[in-house]
C-alpha positions in Angstrom: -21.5 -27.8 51.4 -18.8 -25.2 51.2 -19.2 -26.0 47.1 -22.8 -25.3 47.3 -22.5 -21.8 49.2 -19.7 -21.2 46.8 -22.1 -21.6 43.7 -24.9 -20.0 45.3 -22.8 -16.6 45.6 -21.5 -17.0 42.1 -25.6 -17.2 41.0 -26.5 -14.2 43.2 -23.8 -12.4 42.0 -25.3 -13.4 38.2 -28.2 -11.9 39.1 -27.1 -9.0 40.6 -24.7 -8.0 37.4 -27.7 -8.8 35.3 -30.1 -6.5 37.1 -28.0 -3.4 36.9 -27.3 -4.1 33.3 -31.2 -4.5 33.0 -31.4 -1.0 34.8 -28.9 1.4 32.4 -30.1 4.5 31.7 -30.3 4.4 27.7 -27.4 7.2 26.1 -27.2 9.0 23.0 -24.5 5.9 22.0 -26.8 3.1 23.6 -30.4 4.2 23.2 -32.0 1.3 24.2 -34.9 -1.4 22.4 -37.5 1.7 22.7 -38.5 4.8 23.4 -38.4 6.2 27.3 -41.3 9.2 26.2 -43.8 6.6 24.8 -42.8 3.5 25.5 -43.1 2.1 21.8 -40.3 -0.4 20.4 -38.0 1.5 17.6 -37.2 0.4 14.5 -41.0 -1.7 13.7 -42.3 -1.4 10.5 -43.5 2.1 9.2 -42.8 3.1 13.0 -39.7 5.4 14.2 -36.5 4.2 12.9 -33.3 4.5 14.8 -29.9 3.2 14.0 -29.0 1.3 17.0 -25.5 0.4 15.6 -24.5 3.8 16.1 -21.0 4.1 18.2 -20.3 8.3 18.1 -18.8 10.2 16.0 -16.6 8.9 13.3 -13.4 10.8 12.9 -13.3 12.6 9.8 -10.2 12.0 7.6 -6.9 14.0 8.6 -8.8 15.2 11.5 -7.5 15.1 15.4 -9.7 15.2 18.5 -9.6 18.5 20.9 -11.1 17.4 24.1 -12.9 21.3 25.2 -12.6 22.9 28.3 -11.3 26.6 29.4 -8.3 28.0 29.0 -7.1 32.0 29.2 -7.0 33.3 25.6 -5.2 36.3 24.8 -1.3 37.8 24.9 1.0 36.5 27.6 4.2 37.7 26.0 4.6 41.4 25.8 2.6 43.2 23.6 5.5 44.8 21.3 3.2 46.4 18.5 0.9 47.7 21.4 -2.2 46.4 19.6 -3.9 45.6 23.2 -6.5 43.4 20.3 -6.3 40.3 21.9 -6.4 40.8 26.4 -6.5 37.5 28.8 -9.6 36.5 29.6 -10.8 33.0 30.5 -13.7 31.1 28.1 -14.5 28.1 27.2 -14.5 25.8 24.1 -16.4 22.8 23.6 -14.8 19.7 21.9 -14.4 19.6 18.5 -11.8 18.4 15.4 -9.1 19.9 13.8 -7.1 18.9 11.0 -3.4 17.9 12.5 -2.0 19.7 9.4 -2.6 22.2 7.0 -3.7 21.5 4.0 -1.7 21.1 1.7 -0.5 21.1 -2.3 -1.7 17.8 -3.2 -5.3 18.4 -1.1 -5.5 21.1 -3.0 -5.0 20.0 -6.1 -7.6 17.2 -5.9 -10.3 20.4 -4.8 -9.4 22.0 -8.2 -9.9 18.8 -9.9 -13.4 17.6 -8.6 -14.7 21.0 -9.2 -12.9 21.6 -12.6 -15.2 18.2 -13.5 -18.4 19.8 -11.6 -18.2 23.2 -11.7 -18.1 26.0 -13.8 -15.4 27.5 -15.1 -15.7 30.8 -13.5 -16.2 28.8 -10.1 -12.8 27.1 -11.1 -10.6 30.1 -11.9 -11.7 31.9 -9.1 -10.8 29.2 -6.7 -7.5 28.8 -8.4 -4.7 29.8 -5.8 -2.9 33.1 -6.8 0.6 31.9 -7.0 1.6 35.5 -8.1 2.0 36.1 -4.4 5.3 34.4 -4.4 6.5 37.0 -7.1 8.6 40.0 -6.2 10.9 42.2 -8.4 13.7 42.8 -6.3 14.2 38.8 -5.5 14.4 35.7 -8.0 11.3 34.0 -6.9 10.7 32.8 -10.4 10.7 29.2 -9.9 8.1 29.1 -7.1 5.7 31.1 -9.1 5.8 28.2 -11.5 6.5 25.2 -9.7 5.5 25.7 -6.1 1.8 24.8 -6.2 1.7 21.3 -8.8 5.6 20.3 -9.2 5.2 17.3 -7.3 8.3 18.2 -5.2 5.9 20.5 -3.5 2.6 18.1 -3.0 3.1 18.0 0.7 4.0 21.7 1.7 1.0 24.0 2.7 -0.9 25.2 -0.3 -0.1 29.5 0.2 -1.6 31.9 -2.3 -5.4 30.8 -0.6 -8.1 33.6 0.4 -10.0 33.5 3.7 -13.1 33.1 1.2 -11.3 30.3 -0.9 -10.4 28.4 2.0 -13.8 28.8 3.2 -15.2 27.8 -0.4 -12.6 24.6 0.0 -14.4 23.8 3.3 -17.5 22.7 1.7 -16.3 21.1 -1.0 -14.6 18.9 1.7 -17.6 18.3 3.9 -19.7 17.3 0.1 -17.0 15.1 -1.0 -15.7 13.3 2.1 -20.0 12.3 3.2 -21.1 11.3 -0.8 -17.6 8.9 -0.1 -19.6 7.7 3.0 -22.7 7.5 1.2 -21.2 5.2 -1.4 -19.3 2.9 1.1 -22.4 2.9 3.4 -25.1 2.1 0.6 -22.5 -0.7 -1.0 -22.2 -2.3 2.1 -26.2 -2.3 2.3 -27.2 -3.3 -0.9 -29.4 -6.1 -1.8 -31.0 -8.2 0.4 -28.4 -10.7 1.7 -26.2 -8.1 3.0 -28.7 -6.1 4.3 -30.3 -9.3 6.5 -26.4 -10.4 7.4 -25.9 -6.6 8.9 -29.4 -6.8 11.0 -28.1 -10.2 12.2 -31.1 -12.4 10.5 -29.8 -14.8 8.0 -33.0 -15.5 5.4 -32.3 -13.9 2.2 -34.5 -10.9 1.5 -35.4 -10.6 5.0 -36.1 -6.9 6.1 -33.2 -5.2 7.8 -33.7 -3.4 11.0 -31.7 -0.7 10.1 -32.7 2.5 8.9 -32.7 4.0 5.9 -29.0 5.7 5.1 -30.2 7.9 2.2 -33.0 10.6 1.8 -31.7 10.4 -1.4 -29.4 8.4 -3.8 -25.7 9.4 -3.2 -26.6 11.2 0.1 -26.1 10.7 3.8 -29.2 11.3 6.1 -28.1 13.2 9.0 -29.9 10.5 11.4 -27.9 7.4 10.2 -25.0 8.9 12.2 -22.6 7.9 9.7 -22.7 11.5 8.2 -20.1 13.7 8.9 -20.8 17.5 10.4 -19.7 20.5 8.0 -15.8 20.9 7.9 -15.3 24.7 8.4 -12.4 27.2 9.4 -12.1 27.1 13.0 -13.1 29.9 15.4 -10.4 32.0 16.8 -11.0 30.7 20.3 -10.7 27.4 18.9 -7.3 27.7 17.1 -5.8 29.5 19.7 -6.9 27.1 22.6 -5.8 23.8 20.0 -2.4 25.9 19.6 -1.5 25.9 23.4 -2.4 22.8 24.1 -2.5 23.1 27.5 -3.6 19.4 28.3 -0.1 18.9 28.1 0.5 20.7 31.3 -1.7 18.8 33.6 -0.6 17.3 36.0 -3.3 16.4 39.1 -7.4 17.6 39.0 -7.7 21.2 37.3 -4.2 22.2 37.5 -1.6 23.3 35.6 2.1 23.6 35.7 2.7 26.5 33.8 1.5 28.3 31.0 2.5 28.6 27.5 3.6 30.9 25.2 4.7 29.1 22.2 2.2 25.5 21.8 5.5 23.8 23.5 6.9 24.8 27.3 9.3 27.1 27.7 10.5 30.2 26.3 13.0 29.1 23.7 12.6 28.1 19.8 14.9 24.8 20.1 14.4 21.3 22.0 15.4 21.5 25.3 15.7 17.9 25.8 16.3 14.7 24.6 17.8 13.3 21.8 16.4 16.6 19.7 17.7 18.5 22.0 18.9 21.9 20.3 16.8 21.5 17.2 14.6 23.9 16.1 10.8 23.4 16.9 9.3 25.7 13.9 10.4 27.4 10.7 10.3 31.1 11.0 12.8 33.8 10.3 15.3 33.7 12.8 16.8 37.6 12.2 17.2 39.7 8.7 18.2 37.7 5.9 18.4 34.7 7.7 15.4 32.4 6.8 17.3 28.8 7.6 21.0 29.3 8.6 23.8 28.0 7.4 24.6 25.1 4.8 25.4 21.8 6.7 23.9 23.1 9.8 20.6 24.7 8.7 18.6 25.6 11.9 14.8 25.1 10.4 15.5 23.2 7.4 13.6 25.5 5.2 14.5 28.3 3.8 10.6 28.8 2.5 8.4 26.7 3.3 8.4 22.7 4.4 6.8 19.4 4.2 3.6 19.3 6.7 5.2 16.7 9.6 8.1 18.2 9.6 8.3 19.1 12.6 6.7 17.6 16.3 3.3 17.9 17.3 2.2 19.8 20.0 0.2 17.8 22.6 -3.1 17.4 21.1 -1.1 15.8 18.2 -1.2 19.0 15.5 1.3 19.7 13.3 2.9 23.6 13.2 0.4 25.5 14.8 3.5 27.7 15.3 5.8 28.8 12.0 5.8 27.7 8.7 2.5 29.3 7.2 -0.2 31.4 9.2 -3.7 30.0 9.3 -6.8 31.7 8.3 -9.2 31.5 10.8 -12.9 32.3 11.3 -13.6 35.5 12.8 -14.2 38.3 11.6 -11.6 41.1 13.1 -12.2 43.5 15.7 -9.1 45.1 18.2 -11.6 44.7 21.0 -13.8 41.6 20.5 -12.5 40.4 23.7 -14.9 43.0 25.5 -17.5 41.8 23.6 -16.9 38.2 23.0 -19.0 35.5 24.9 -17.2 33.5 27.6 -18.4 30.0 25.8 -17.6 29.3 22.7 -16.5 32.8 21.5 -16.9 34.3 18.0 -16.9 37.2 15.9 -18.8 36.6 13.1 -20.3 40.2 11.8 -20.0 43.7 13.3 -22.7 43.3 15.6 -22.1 45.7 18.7 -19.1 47.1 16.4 -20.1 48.7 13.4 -18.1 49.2 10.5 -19.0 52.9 9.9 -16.8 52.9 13.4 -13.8 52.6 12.1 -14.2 54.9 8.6 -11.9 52.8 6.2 -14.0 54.8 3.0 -11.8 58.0 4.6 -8.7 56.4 4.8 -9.0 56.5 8.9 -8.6 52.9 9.4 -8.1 49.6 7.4 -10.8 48.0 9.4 -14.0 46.5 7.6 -16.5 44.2 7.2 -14.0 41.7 5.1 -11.1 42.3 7.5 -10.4 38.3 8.9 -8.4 37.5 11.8 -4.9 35.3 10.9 -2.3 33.3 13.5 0.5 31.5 14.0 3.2 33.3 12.7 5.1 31.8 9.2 8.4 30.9 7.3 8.9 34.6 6.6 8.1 35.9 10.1 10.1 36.4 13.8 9.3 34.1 17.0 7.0 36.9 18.0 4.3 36.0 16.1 4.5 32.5 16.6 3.0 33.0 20.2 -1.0 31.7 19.3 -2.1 34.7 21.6 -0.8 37.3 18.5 -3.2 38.2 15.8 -3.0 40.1 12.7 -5.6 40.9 10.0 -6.1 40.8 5.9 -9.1 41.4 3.6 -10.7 38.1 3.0 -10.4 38.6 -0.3 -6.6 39.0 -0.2 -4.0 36.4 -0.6 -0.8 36.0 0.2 2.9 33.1 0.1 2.8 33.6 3.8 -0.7 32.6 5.0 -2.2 29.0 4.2 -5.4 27.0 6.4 -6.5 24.3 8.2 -10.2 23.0 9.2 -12.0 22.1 11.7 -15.1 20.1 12.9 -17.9 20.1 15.8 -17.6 16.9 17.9 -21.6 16.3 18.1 -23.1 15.1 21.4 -20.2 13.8 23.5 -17.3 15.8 25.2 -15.2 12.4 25.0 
């Protein structure tokens, strides 16, 4: 009897689990066997095709997830230039992806070679990196004019020398090349009939496969198959600075925080406090005049330009040197007081809309302001501490180019927060 009540529980308790799988709501992820609007099973013949294999993003190569949410942007350390550009202010950023280094030499390298084979040559000399920049009269700089960007030594340091409107230019060369690589992989792994029936789970060769088409056309990704990618682009501003503090890392129960941050690491010091690093220096940046690395057999950064993209530890969202070693070309467009203008949720400054140009009068020599003036952070080899604080920001013509300032990119994260 008691085995009997025993097995009748377990069966009720079968039921039960199967009914309220029976009654999950369908998700972007899980969409269910058909349409909630009309009722009408997806994926018949000639009817509304819908790739139910879909499982979320796919993480883009060299990219990092940045779960959003709000966080104060703007100066916490004292504002020694007096630029008041860049006032706290709380917003919010919505998840996206971020490349956990800058890119680098060898990345580079392979950019100038796709397009050297698919471009024209004026599209390749103009993207070619100005490696003049490391060039100056009064210092022997020789050998990194010539060797920096392609001696192999070099592959994994930060390519320097880039324009905002090259890196922006390398940007979609990336997003084209990484999705036709997808395309390829995708419509290999579908071809012919055998493979297509084994993926849709029926096992008669030539049988139709439930699964949508991949391409609109040969060699590309349609955006529905959910294997294509999202554009890689510079990040926004608001989106560098917040993946810079990395304030996730300060969590510690519900909503709040321990402390803030005004390097991406706690603490107001340049060296490990702790641990078996303890005393090592967390970036490379110019400690005082004429000291770019300290002394032989006990160097203090390692580099006395310059170094190799890991070098030193992540922050907490798993990115590499948001502080030191180059400064990163980022989206916006500048303006000292954007942060009166900006929107609380997902701020940008893309044009001079509610800031005009004529404003400012750069033609008369009143201000270097313009409409080609973009916004640059983190502070590099050649600069002090201050300006490795993410809330500092400086400015450049786009079209300008420099041995200090190099990029990373970035990503939406479609659909899901998580």
């Amino acid at each position: 009897m008691k085995l009997s009540l025993k097995s009748t529980a377990i069966l009720f308790a079968g039921l039960a689990l199967a009914g309220a799988c029976k009654s999950k709501k369908p998700s972007s992820v899980k969409i269910g066997k058909g349409s909630t609007a009309t009722g009408i099973a997806y994926n018949k013949k000639g009817g509304f095709q819908v790739d139910k294999n879909f499982k979320g993003q796919p993480t883009g190569p060299n990219l990092v997830f940045i779960e959003g949410g709000r966080f104060t942007m703007g100066a916490l350390e004292e504002d020694v230039i007096n630029s008041r550009d860049n006032l706290e202010r709380t917003v919010s950023v919505q998840s996206f992806y971020m490349d956990e280094t800058e890119i680098g030499n060898v990345h580079y390298l392979e950019y100038l070679n796709g397009i050297q084979k698919d471009s024209s040559q004026e599209f390749y000399e103009s993207a070619l990196p100005d490696t003049l920049v490391w060039k100056n009269e009064l210092a022997f700089n020789d050998s990194y004019v010539e060797q920096y960007l392609r001696y192999p030594g070099f592959r994994m340091y930060p390519v320097v020398g880039v324009s905002w409107t090259q890196a922006s230019d390398y940007c979609s060369w990336r997003t084209e090349a990484v999705n036709r690589d997808l395309a390829a992989k995708a419509q290999k792994g579908n071809k012919g009939g055998g493979k297509s029936a084994k993926s849709s789970g029926k096992t008669k060769r030539g049988a139709e496969s439930n699964k949508p088409a991949l391409a609109a056309t040969p060699g590309r990704l349609r955006i529905e198959s959910g294997t294509v990618l999202p554009a890689y682009r510079l990040p926004t501003e608001a989106e560098w600075e917040y993946a810079a503090k990395a304030m996730i890392g300060t969590q510690y129960e519900d909503e709040n925080q321990t402390n803030q941050r005004i390097y991406p690491w706690d603490g107001p010091n340049m060296r490990a406090s702790r641990g078996r690093t303890k005393g090592t220096m967390l970036a490379n940046f110019k400690r005082g005049r004429g000291d770019y690395a300290g002394i032989a057999g006990k160097s203090n950064d390692k580099a006395i330009i310059t170094t190799e993209l890991y070098e030193y530890p992540a922050n907490d969202f798993g990115l590499y040197q948001m502080a030191g070693n180059v400064n990163e070309w980022v989206f916006d467009l500048y303006r000292p007081l954007s942060y009166t203008d900006f929107s609380d949720l997902n701020p940008i400054r893309r044009n001079e809309f509610l800031d005009k140009e004529k404003n400012y009068d750069k033609k008369n020599n009143n201000s270097l302001i313009d409409n080609k003036s973009r916004v640059f952070k983190g502070g590099s080899w050649a600069d002090v501490a201050y300006w490795l604080a993410p809330g500092t920001r400086r400015f450049i013509d786009q079209d300008s180019a420099t041995s200090t300032i190099g990029f990373r990119c970035a990503m939406i994260r479609a659909g899901t927060n998580k």
